[in-house]
Wavefront OBJ file of the C-alpha trace (Angstrom):
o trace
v -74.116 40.567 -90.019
v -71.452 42.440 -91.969
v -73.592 43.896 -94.183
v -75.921 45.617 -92.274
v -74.080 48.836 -92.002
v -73.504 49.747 -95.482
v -77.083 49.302 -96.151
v -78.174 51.212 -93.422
v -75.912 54.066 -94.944
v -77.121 53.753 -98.533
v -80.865 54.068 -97.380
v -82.655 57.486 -97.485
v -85.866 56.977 -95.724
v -85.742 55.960 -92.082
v -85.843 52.056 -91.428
v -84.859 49.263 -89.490
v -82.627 46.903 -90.649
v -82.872 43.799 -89.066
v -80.265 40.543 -89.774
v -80.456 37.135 -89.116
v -81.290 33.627 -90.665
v -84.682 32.443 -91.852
v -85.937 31.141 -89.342
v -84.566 33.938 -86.723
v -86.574 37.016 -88.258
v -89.701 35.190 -88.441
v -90.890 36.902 -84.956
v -90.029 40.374 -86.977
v -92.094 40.320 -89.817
v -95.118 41.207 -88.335
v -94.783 44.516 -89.205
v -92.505 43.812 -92.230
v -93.312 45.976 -95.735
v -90.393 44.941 -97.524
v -88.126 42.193 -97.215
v -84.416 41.100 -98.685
v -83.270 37.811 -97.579
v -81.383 34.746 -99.611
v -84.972 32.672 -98.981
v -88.472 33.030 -98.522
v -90.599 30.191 -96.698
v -93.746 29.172 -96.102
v -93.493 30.391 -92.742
v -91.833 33.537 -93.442
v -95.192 34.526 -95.657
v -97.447 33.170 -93.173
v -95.469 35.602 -90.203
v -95.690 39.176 -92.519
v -99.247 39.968 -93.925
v -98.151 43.350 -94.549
v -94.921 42.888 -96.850
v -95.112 44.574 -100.137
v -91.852 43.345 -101.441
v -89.793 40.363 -101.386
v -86.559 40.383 -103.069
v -84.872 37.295 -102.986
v -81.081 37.598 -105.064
v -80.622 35.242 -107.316
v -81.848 33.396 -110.092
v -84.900 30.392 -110.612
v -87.048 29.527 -108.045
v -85.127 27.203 -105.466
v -85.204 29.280 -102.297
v -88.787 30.310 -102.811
v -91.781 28.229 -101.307
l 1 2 3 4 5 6 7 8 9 10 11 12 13 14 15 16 17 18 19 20 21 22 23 24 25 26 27 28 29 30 31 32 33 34 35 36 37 38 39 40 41 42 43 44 45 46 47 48 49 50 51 52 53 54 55 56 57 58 59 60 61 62 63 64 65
């Protein structure tokens, strides 16, 4: 994913940065604390008890279950 690498560089704290679709970073959540992605599912929440944060850019509601 193109921008991967200029969030990596903005970040002070270590982290890992992980890109994909939806459905592709469900099996990395697990251990998930905050999360920026286009969409947040059902699943997704059901796959990361220990997220903190969601951000999902954007306005209204549509891409959040």
């Amino acid at each position: 994913m193109r921008l991967v690498d200029p969030v990596r560089s903005r970040l002070s704290i270590p982290c890992e940065v992980i890109a994909g679709d939806e459905v592709g970073i469900v099996s990395g959540l697990a251990d998930t604390n905050v999360l920026v992605s286009m969409g947040f599912t059902q699943v997704m929440s059901e796959a990361s008890p220990n997220l903190r944060l969601v951000q999902v850019p954007g306005a209204g509601l549509d891409r959040i279950d």
